[in-house]
C-alpha positions in Angstrom: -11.1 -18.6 0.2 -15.1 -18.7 0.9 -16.0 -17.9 4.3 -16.9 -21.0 5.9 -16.0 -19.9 9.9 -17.4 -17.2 11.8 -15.2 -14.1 11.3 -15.4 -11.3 13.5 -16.7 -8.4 11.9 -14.2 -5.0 12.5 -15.0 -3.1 14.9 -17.2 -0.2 14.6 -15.7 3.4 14.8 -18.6 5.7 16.6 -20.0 8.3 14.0 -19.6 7.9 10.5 -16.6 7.1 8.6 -13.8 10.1 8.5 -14.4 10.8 4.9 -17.2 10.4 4.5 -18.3 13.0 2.0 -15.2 13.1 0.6 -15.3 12.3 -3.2 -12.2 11.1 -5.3 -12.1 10.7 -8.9 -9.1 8.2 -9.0 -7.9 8.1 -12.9 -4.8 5.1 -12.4 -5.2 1.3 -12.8 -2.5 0.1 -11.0 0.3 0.7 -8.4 1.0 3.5 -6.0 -2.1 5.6 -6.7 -4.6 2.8 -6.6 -3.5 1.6 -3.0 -3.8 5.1 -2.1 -7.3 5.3 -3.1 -7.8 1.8 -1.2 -6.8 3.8 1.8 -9.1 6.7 1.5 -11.7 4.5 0.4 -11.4 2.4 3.5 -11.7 5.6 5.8 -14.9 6.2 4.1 -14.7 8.3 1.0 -16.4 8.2 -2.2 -13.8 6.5 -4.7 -14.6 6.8 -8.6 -12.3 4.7 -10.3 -12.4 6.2 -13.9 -11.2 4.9 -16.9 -11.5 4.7 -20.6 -14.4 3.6 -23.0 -13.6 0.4 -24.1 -12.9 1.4 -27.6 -10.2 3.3 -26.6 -8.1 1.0 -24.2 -4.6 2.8 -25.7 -5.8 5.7 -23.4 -5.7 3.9 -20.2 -5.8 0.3 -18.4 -8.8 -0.7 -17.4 -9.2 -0.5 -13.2 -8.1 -4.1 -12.2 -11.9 -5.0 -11.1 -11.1 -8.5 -11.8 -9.4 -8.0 -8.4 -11.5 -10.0 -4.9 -10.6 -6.4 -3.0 -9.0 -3.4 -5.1 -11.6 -1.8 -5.8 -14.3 -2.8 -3.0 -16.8 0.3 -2.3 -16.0 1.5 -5.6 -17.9 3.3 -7.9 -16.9 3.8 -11.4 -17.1 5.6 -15.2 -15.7 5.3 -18.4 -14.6 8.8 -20.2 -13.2 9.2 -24.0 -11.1 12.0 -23.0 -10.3 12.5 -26.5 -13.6 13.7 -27.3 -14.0 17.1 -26.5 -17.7 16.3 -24.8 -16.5 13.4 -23.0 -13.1 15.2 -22.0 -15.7 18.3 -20.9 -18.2 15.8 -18.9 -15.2 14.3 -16.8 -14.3 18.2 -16.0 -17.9 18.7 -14.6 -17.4 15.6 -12.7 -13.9 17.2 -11.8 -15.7 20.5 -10.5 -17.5 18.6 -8.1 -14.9 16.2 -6.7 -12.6 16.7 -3.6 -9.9 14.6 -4.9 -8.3 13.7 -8.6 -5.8 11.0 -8.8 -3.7 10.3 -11.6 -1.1 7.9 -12.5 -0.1 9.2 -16.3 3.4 9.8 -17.4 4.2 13.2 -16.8 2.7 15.4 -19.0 -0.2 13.5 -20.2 -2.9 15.0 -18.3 -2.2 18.3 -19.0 -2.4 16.9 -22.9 -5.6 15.5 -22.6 -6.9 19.0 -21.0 -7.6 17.1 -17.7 -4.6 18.3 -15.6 -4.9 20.4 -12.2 -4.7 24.0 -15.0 -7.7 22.7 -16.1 -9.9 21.0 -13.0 -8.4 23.9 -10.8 -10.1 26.7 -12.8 -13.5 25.6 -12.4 -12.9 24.0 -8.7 -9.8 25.8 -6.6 -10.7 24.1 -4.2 -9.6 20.8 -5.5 -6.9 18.7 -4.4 -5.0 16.7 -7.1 -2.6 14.4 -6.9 0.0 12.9 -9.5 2.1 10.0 -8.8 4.9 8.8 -10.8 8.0 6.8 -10.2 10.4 9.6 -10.4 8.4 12.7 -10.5 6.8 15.5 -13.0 10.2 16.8 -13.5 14.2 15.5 -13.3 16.1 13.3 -16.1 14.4 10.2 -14.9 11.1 11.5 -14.9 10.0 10.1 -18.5 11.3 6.5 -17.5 9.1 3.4 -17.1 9.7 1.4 -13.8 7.6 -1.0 -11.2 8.3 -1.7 -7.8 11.7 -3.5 -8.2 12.9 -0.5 -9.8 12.1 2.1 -7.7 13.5 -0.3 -5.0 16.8 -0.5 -6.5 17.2 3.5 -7.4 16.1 4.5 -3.8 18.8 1.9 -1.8 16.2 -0.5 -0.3 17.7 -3.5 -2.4 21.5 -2.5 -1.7 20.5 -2.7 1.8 19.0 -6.1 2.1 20.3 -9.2 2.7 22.2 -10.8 -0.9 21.0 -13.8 -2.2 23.1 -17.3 -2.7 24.2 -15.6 -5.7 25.5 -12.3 -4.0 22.7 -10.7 -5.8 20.3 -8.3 -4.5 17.0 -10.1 -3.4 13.6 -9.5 -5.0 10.9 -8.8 -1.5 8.0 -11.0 -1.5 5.8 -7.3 -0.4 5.6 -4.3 -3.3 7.0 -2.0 -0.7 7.2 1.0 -3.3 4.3 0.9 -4.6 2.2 0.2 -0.9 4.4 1.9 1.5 6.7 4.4 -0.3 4.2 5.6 -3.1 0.3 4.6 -2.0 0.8 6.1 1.8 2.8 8.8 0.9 0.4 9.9 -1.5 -2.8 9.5 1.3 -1.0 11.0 3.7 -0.2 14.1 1.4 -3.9 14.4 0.4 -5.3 13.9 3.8 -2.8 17.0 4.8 -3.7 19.0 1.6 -7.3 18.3 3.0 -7.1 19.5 6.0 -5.0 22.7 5.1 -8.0 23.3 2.6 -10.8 22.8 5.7 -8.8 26.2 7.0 -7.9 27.6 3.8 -10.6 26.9 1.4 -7.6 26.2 -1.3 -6.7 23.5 -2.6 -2.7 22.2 -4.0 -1.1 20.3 -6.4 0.6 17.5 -5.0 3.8 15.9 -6.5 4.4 12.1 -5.3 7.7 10.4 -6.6 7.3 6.8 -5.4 11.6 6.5 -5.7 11.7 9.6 -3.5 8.9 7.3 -1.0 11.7 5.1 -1.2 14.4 7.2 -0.2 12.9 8.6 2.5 12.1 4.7 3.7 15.7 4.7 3.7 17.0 7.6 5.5 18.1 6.0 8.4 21.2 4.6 6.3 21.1 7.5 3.7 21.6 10.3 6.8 23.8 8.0 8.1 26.0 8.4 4.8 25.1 12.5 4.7 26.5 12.9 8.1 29.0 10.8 7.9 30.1 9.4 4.8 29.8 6.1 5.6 28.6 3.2 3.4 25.4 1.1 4.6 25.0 -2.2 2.8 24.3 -5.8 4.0 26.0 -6.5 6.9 26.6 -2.6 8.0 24.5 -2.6 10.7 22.5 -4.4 13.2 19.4 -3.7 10.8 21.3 -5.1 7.6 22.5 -8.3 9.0 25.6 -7.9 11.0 24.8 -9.1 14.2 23.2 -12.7 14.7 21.2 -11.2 17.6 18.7 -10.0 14.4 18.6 -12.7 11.7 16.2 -15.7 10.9 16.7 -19.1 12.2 15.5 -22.6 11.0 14.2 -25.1 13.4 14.4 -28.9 13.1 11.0 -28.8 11.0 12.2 -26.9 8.2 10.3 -23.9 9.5 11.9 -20.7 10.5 11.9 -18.1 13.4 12.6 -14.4 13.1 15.2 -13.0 15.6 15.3 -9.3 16.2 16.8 -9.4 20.0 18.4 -6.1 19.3 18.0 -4.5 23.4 20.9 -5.8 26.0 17.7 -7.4 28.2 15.5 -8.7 25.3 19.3 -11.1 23.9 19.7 -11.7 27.3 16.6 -13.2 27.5 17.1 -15.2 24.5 20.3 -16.5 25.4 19.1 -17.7 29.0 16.0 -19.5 27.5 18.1 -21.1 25.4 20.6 -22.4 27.8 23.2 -19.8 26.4 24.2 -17.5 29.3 27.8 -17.8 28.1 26.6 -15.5 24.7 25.1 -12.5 26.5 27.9 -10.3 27.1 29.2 -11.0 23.4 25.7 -9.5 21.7 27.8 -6.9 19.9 31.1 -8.6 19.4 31.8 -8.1 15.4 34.8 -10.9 16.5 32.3 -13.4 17.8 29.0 -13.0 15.0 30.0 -15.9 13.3 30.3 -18.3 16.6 26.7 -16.4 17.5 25.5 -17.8 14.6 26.4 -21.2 14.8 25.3 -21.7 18.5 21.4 -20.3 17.5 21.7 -21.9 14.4 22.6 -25.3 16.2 19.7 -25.0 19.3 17.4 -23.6 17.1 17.6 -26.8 14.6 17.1 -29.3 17.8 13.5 -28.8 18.4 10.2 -28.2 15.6 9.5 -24.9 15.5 6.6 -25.3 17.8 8.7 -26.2 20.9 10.5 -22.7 20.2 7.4 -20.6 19.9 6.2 -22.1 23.1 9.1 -21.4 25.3 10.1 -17.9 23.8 6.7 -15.9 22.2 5.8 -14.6 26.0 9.3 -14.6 27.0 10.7 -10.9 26.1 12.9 -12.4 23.5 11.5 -11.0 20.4 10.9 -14.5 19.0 8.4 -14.5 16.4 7.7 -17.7 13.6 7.8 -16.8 10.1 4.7 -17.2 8.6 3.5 -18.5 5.2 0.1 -16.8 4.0 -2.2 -19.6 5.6 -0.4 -19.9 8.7 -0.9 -15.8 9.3 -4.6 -16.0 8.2 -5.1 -18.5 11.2 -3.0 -16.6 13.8 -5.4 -15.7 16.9 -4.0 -12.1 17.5 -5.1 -11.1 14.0 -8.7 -13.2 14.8 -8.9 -11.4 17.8 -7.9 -7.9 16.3 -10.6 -8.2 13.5 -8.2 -7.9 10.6 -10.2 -9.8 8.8 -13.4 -9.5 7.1 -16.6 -10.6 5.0 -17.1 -8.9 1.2 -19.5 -9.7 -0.9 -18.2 -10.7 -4.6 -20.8 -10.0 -7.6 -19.5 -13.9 -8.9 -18.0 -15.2 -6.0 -20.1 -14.7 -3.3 -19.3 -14.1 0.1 -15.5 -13.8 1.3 -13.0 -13.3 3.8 -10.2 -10.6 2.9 -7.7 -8.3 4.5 -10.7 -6.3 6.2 -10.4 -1.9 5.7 -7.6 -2.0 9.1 -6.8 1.9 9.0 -10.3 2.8 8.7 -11.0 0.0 11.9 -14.9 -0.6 10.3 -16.7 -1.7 8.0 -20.4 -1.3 6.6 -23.2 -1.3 9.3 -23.4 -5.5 8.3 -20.1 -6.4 8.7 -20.0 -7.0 5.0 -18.4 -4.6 2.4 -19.6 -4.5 -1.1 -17.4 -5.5 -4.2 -17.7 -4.1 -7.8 -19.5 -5.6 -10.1 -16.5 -5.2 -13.6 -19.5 -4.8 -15.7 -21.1 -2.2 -14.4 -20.7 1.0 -14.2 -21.9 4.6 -12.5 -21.4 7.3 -15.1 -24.9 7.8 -15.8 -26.0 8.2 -12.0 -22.6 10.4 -11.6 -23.2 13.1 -14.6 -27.2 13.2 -13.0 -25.5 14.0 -9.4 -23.6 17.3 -11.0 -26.3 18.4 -12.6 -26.1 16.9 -16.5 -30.0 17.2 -18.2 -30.9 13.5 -18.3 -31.4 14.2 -22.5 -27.5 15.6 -22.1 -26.2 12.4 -20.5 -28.3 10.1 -23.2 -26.3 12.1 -26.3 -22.7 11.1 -24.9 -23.6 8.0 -23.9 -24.9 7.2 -27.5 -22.1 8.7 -28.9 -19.1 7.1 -26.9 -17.6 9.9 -25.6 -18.7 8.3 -22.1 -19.9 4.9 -20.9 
């Protein structure tokens, strides 16, 4: 989508961006550890996104640059870390950096001589992070996965709504890999940071994206700890057993999302509606199904627009569920700047999801996008002090590009 209306640019943070300064040498291509270093990136630190010379793609996928916004503010360099001079440029790279992130399968890195042993010795200050779907150690930890998987082994998917089938649903978000695995993983490094601003030592940092998971969960899995009980669709008022949170479809096929869960907020509801005789039954397990039918009924006698007018400002927690171009267009993101202008080496100017933990942008209004052909390495080796006739040799050799 080209950026044919006036988009507000974010608004600007006074100073300079929180990390600024802050460089991270991020060695994964996709999943957990590349939306962590989106975050950082978008609070304003130097992201490297490193990855192998393109005669040796078995080592690593290439960074997805093919991608409008992974990798915007991105610099990046190609390493053959299976030539000892390549492997030994990343490590003076390494020495330099604030931050390595790596998304191997355990036991890889430390293979390949580029594992924390080896950064750590010449740079103790350094923080590095691993991510993996189950760990570096355990039974599991050797196992493949995506998101699905790590959804399934960590109780998210028991917990949602079946499908028509009875089957577990498949989410239309990559919850593991944003929430459970890429946060996680910031939020450990921006506290292994800030211990290492008092400390002046840096740590090894462990993130299991199925353990993100569980801990997403452990509202139902303390639940069970402490009580033995069983949480699973329908359990709760958070996994469908109350029609006071569900979704609702209106007479224009479109649907509304429910999630009246306070006494006053159902009240609300029910008196909008013209269904005062519901409110003292909110929590009735006897009466969920006659709950159900009554919204279901009113709900499907007006278009969805009749609805949103009568109930969004009427403390009912009513909201519309949104496809992806009705959200783009809704006023409270406009007005929040959520969205912003990039510039695209092919594309050209664009609107995208703008850098919202970060709350700016660059000093235009406009963030840069990587260029997939080009790359940094040279510029990079120069900036840790590699002789210019040093950085020629393994260029012309391979061992870095």
């Amino acid at each position: 989508m080209t950026d044919n209306a006036s988009t507000p640019a974010v608004p600007m943070l006074e100073g300079p961006p929180m990390l600024e300064g802050t460089t991270v040498l991020d060695l994964s291509s996709v999943g957990p550890a590349a939306r962590c270093s989106r975050i950082l990136a978008d609070y304003g630190a130097d992201v490297v996104k490193i990855g192998p010379v393109p005669r040796h793609e078995g080592v690593q996928i290439r960074p997805p640059f093919h991608s409008y916004s992974a990798g915007r503010g991105y610099r990046r360099a190609l390493f053959d870390f299976k030539d000892p001079s390549g492997r030994e440029a990343f490590v003076a790279l390494a020495c330099k950096a604030d931050v390595v992130i790596e998304s191997f399968r355990p036991g890889v890195v430390d293979r390949l001589g580029i594992g924390y042993a080896d950064l750590s010795a010449g740079n103790p200050g350094l923080v590095y992070c691993s991510t993996s779907g189950y760990g570096q150690q355990g039974p599991a930890s050797q196992r493949a996965g995506h998101d699905l998987n790590y959804l399934a082994v960590g109780g998210f998917l028991h917990c949602s709504t079946r499908r028509a089938d009875g089957g577990p649903p498949t989410p239309g978000a990559t919850v593991a890999d944003s929430a459970a695995g890429g946060m996680q993983a910031a939020v450990a490094i921006l506290a292994a940071l800030l211990r290492r601003a008092r400390t002046g030592q840096g740590e090894y940092l462990d993130v299991s994206v199925a353990e993100g998971v569980l801990a997403l969960m452990a509202l139902h899995v303390d639940e069970h700890l402490a009580t033995g009980a069983e949480p699973g669709p329908g359990s709760n008022v958070l996994t469908g057993r109350y029609a006071c949170y569900d979704c609702y479809q209106a007479r224009d096929g479109a649907w509304l999302a429910v999630g009246a869960i306070e006494t006053a907020f159902w009240a609300n509801l029910c008196r909008a509606l013209g269904l005062d005789k519901l409110v003292q039954r909110q929590y009735d397990d006897e009466a969920q199904d006659e709950l159900r039918a009554e919204l279901a009924r009113v709900f499907a006698s007006e278009d969805r627009q009749h609805w949103l007018d009568l109930l969004l400002d009427a403390d009912s927690c009513v909201t519309p569920v949104y496809s992806i171009d009705e959200l783009v267009a809704d006023p409270q993101f406009a007005a929040r700047g959520v969205f912003g202008i990039a510039e695209h080496p092919v594309e050209g100017r664009l609107r995208q999801v703008a850098p919202l933990l970060a709350g700016q942008q660059g000093a235009d209004g406009c963030v840069q996008l990587p260029d997939p052909e080009v790359t940094h390495t040279r510029e990079l080796l120069a900036g840790v002090g590699l002789a210019s006739e040093a950085i020629d040799k393994l260029l012309d050799s391979g061992a870095v590009a």
